[in-house]
C-alpha positions as CSV (number, residue, x, y, z in Angstrom):
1,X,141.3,103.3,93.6
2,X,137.4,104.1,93.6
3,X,136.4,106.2,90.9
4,X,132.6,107.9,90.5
5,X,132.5,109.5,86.5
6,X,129.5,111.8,86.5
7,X,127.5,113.1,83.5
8,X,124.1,114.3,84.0
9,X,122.7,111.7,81.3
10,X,123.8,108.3,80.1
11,X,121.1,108.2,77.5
12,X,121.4,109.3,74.0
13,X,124.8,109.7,72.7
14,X,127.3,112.5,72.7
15,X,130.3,113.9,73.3
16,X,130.2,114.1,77.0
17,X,128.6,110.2,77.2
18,X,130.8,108.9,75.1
19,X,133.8,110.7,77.1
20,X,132.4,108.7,80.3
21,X,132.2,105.9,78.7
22,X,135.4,105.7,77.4
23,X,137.5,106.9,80.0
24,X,135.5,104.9,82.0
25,X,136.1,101.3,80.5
26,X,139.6,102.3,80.2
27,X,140.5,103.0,84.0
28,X,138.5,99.9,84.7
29,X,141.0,98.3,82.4
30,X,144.2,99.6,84.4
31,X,142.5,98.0,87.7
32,X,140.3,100.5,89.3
33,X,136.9,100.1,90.2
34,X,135.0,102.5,88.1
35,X,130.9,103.8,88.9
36,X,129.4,106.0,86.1
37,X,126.6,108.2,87.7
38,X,123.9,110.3,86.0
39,X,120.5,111.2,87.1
40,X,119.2,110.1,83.4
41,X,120.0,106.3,82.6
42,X,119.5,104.9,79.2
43,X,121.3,103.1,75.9
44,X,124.7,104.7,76.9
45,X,124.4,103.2,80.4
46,X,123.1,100.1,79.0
47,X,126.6,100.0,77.1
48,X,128.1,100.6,80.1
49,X,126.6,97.6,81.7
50,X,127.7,95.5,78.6
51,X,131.1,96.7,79.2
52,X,131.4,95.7,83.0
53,X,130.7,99.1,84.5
54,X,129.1,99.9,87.3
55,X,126.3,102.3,86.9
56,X,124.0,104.4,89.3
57,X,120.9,106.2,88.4
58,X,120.4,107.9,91.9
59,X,122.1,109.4,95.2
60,X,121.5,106.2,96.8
61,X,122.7,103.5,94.2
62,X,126.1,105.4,94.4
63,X,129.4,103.7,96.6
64,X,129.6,104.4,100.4
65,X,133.1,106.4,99.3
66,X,134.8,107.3,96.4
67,X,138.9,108.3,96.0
68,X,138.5,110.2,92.4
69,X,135.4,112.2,91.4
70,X,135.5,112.9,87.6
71,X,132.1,115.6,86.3
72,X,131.7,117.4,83.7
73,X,129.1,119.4,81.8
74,X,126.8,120.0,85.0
75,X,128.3,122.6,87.6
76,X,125.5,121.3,90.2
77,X,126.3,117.6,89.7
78,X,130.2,118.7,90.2
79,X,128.5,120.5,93.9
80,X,126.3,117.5,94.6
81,X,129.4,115.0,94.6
82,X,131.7,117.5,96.5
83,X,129.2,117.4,99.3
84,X,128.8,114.0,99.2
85,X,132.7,113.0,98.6
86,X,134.7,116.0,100.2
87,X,137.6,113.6,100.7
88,X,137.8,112.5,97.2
89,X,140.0,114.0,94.6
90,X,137.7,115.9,92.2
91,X,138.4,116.9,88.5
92,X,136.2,118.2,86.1
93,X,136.8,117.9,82.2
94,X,135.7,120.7,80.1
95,X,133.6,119.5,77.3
96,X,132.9,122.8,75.7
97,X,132.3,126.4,76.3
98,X,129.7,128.9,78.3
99,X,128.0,125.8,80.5
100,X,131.1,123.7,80.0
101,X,133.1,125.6,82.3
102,X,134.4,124.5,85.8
103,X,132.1,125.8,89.1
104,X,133.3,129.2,90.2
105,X,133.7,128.2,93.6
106,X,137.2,127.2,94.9
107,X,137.4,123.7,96.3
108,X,134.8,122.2,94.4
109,X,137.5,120.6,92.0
110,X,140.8,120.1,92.6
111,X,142.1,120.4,88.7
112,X,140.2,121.1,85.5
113,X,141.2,118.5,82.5
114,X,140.8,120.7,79.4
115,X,140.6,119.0,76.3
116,X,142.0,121.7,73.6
117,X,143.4,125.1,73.8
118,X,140.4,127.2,73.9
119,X,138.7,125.6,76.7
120,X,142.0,125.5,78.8
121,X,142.1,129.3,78.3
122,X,138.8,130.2,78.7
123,X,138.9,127.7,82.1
124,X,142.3,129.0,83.4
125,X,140.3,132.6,84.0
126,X,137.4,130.9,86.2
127,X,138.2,131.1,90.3
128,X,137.5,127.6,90.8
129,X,139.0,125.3,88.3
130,X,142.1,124.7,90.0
131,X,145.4,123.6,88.3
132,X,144.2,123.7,84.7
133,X,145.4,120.2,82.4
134,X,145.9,120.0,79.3
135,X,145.3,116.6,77.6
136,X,143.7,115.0,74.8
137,X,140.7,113.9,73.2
138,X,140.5,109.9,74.4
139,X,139.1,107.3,71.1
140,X,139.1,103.8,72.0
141,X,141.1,102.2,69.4
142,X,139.7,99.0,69.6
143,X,136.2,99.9,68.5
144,X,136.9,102.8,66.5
145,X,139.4,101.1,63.8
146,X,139.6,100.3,59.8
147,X,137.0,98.6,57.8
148,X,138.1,98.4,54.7
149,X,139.7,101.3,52.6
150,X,137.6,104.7,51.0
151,X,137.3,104.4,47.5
152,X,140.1,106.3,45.0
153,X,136.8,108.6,44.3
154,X,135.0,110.0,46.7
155,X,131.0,107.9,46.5
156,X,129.3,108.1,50.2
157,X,129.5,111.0,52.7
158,X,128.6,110.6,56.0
159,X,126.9,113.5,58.3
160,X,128.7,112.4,61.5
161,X,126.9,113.9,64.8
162,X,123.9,115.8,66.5
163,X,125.0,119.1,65.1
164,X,123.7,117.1,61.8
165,X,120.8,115.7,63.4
166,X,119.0,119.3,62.9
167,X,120.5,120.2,59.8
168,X,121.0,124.1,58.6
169,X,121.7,126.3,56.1
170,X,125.3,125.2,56.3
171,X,124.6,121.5,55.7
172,X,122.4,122.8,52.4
173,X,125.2,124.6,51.5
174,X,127.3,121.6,51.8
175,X,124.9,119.5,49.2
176,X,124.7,122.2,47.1
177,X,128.6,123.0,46.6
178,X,128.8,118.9,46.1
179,X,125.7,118.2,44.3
180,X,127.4,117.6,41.0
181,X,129.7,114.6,42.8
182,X,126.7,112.8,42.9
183,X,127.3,111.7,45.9
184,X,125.2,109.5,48.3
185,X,124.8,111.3,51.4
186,X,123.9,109.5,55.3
187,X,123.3,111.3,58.1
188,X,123.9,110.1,61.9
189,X,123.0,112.1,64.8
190,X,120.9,111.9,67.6
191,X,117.9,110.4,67.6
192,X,118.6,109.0,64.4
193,X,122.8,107.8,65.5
194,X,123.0,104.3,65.6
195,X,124.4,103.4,69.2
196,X,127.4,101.8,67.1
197,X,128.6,104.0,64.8
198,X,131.2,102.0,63.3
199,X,129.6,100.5,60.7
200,X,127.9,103.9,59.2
201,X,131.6,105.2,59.0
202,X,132.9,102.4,57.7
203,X,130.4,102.5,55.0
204,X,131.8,106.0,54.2
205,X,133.8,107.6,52.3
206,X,134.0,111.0,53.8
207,X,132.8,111.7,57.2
208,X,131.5,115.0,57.6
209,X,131.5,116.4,61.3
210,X,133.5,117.8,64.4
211,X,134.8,117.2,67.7
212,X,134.7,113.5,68.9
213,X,133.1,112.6,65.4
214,X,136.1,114.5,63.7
215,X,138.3,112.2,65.8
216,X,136.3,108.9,65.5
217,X,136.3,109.0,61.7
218,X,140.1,109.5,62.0
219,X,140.6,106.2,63.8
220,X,138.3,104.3,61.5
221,X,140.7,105.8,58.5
222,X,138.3,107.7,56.6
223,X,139.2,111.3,55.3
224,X,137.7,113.6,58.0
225,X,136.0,117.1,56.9
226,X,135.7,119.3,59.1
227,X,132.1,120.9,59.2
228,X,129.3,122.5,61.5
229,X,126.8,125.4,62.1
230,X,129.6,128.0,62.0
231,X,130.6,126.8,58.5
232,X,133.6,124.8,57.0
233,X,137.1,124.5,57.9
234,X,138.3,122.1,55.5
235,X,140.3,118.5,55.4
236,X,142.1,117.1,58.8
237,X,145.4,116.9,56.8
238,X,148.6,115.9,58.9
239,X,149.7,119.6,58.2
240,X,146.6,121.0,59.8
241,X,146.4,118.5,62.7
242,X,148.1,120.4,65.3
243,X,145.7,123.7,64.6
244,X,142.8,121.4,64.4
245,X,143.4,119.5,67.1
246,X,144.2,122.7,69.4
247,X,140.8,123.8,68.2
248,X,139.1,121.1,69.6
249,X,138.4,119.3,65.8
250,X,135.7,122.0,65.5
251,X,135.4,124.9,62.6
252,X,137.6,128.1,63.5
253,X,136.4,131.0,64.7
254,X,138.7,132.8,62.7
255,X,137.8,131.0,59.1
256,X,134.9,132.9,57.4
257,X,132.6,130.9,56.1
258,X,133.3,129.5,52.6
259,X,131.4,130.1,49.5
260,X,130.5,127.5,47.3
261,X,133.4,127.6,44.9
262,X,135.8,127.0,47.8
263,X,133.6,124.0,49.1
264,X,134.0,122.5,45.8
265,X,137.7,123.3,45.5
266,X,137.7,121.4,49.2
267,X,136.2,118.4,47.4
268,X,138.5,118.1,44.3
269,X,141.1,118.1,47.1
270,X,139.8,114.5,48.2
271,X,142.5,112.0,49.4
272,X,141.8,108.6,50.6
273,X,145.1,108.7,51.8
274,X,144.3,111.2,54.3
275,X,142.3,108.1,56.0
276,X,145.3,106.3,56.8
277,X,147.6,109.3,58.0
278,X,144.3,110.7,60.0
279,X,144.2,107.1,61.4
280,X,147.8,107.5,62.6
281,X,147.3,111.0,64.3
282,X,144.8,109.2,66.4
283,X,146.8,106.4,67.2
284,X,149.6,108.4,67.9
285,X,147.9,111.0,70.2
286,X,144.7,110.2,70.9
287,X,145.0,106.2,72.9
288,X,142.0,105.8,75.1
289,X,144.5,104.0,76.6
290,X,146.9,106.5,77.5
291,X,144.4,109.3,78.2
292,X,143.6,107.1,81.3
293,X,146.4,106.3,82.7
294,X,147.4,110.5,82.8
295,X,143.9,110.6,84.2
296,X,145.2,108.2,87.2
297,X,148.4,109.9,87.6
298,X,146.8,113.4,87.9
299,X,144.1,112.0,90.5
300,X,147.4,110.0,92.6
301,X,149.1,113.5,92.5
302,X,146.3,115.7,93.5
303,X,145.6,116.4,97.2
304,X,141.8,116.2,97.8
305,X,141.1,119.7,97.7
306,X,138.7,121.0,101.0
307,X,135.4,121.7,100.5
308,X,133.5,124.0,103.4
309,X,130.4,125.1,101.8
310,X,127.5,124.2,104.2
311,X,124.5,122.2,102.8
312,X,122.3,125.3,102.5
313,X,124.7,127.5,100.7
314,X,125.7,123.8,98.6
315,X,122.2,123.4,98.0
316,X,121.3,127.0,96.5
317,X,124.4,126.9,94.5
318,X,123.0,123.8,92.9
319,X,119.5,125.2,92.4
320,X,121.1,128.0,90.5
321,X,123.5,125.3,88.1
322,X,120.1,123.5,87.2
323,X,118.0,126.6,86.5
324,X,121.0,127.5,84.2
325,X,121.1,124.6,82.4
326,X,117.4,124.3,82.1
327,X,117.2,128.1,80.9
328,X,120.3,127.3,78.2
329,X,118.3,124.0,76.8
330,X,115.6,125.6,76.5
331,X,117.1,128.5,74.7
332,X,119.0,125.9,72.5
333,X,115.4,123.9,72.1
334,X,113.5,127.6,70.7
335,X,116.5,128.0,68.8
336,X,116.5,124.8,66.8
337,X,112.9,125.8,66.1
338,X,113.5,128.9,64.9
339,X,115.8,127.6,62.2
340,X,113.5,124.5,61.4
341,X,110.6,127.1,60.5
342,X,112.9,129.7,59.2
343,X,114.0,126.6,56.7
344,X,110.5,125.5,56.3
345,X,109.2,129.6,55.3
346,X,112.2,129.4,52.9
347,X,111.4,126.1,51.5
348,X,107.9,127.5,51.0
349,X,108.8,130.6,50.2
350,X,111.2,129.1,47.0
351,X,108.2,126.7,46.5
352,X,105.3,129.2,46.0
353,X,108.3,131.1,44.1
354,X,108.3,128.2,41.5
355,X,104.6,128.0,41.4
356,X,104.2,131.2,40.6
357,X,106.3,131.1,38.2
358,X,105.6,127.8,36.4
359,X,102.1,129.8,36.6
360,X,103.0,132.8,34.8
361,X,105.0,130.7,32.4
362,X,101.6,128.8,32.1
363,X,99.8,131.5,31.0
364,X,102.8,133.5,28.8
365,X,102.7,129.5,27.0
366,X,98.3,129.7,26.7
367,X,98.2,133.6,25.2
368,X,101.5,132.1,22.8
369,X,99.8,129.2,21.9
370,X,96.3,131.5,21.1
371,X,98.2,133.6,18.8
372,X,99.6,130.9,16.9
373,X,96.1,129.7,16.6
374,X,95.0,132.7,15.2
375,X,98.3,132.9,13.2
376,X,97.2,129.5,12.2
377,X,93.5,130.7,11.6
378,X,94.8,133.7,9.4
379,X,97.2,131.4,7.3
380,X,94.7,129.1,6.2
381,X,92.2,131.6,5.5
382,X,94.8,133.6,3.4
383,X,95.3,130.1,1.6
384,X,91.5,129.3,1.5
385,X,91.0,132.8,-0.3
386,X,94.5,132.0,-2.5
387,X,92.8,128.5,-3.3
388,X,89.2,130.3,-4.5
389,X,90.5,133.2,-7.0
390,X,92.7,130.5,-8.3
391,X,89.4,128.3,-8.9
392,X,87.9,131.4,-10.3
393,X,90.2,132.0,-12.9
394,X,90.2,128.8,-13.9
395,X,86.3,129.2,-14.7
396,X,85.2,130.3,-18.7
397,X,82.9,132.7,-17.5
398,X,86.2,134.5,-15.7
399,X,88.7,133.9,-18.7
400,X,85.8,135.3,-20.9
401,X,85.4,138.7,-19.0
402,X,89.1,138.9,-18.8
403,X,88.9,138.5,-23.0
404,X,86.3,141.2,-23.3
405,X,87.9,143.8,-20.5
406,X,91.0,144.1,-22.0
407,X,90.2,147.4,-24.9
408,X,88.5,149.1,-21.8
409,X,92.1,148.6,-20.2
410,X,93.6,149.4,-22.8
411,X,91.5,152.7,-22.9
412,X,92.5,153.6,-19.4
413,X,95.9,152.7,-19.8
414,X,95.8,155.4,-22.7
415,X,94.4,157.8,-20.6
């Protein structure tokens, strides 16, 4: 079988490239031939090279034909192939919400492979998505495995992820409610992610983060917290797997977020056995492996689904998906920036806060330290004056007037 995996960028990492990859190497592995295409080529496709992988950077560089078409992410990417392959079978894999979600028109995919429960609701309610599938989060259990054990107490926590990469009033929060650990904290997201992550886990304790992050820390063994943007929703316990996992490993949108007490309760809660049972969770449901092969099965089942838009009315509809997507980054872009300089007024704001108060303490400290000078002044002058009258009496002249004055105070006292 021919298989094209499309994405619209195999550059930086994230959840989507890593998806391709992934699912990728492992279909490769079960005997398919397997082309990852994106119109943005870079360190992800580089590792795709590396791992045997055919990759294409344009329309032209793709295969004459194609049985399975797998997109995601970009609804005009998911047209573009449709056009170009209308007798493949297409899927599309919902990576997350709003933009995430399957093209609206019928016949562009044949099935939508949702990943948790929310997105296979929300994608069961769009008109084009097809039979809707429920599987799994794919880790490659090779790569992501154990080094080593986290310690009894908790040292080094890891950011994990580009949520991190920008980091909030939530990830303050976080150091804050843990400051008193004292704790050595890493962050690794994208720009800043190392392109293998492996080692930054394994050099952790904790590992802070959500979705495929959540998920990769799990395999590695590591106690997983989860944590984003929209707050805290606590350790990936073998009680909590099945909610968390049905939430896509990210925070709940019905957990408020915590205070600071609770954060630190979270962290006095710190297991490192929770590594080793998280690591079995992913081994038991989450095999790259496996995740593949239902990929296959679903694709050998499928009919190709018909596709009779005509290039014009193809053409607009991807015009519209890009100005979308373009409109939504740059949304996402203005509002990263409006959180860094809302943190950077607050971080001035609390800094001129402290200088004006370390001023006013200046000055309360200069007008106390001027009136203990002149409380200084006045003492000694009290004890210069105490020091002359007792030199006077001490004179002749003084203990002879005192001799001679006392009938005339003995006169008054008579009075």
């Amino acid at each position: 079988m021919d298989v094209v995996i499309a994405t619209p960028a195999l550059a930086g990492p994230g959840g989507a490239q890593s998806y391709a990859l992934t699912a990728g190497e492992h279909i490769a592995r079960l005997g398919h031939h397997v082309t990852l295409y994106a119109h943005e080529l870079g360190h992800v496709a580089e590792q795709a090279v590396e791992a045997g992988l055919a990759v294409a950077g344009s329309p032209a560089a793709l295969p004459d034909r194609a049985d399975t078409v797998i997109t995601g992410v970009s609804q005009a990417l998911a047209l573009e192939l449709a056009g170009r392959y209308p007798d493949a079978t297409r899927l599309w894999v919902v990576h997350g919400e709003n933009l995430h979600m399957p093209p609206a028109v019928p016949g562009v995919v044949a099935a939508s492979v949702a990943l948790n429960d929310r997105t296979a609701q929300l994608a069961a309610a769009v008109p084009g998505a097809g039979e809707v599938v429920r599987l799994r989060q794919p880790v490659d259990l090779r790569r992501f495995s154990p080094r080593g054990e986290p310690a009894p107490a908790p040292r080094r926590v890891l950011l994990f992820g580009n949520y991190h990469a920008h980091p909030g009033e939530r990830a303050t929060l976080l150091r804050e409610a843990w400051a008193g650990a004292d704790l050595e904290w890493r962050t690794a997201g994208w720009p800043a992610l190392e392109l293998d992550p492996v080692a930054a886990i394994a050099e952790a304790d904790i590992v802070v983060g959500i979705g495929r992050c959540a998920l990769e820390g799990m395999a590695c063994a590591r106690p997983v917290y989860v944590h984003d943007h929209a707050g805290s929703d606590g350790w990936i316990t073998p009680g909590r797997y099945e909610a968390v996992e049905a939430g896509g490993f990210a925070v709940s949108t019905a957990r408020l977020p915590p205070d600071a007490a609770r954060l630190r309760a979270d962290l006095e809660a710190y297991d490192p056995a929770l590594g080793r049972a998280g690591q079995d969770l992913a081994r038991m449901h989450h095999d790259a492996r496996r995740h593949a092969a239902d990929l296959v099965a679903l694709a050998e089942r499928l009919a190709p689904e018909p596709f009779a838009l005509d290039r014009s009315a193809t053409r607009a509809l991807m015009l519209l998906a890009e100005a979308q997507i373009r409109a939504e980054t740059a949304a996402e872009r203005y509002r990263i920036e409006a959180r860094q300089w809302a943190a950077r007024f607050q971080t001035l704001h609390r800094e001129h806060e402290e200088e004006r108060i370390a001023w006013v303490a200046e000055r309360d400290e200069e007008r106390a330290a001027a009136t203990r000078r002149q409380a200084e002044a006045a003492t000694e002058a009290a004890a210069e004056a105490e020091r002359r009258l007792a030199a006077l009496k001490a004179t002749r002249r003084y203990k002879l007037g005192a001799v001679l004055a006392r009938p005339l105070d003995r006169l008054r006292r008579g009075r």
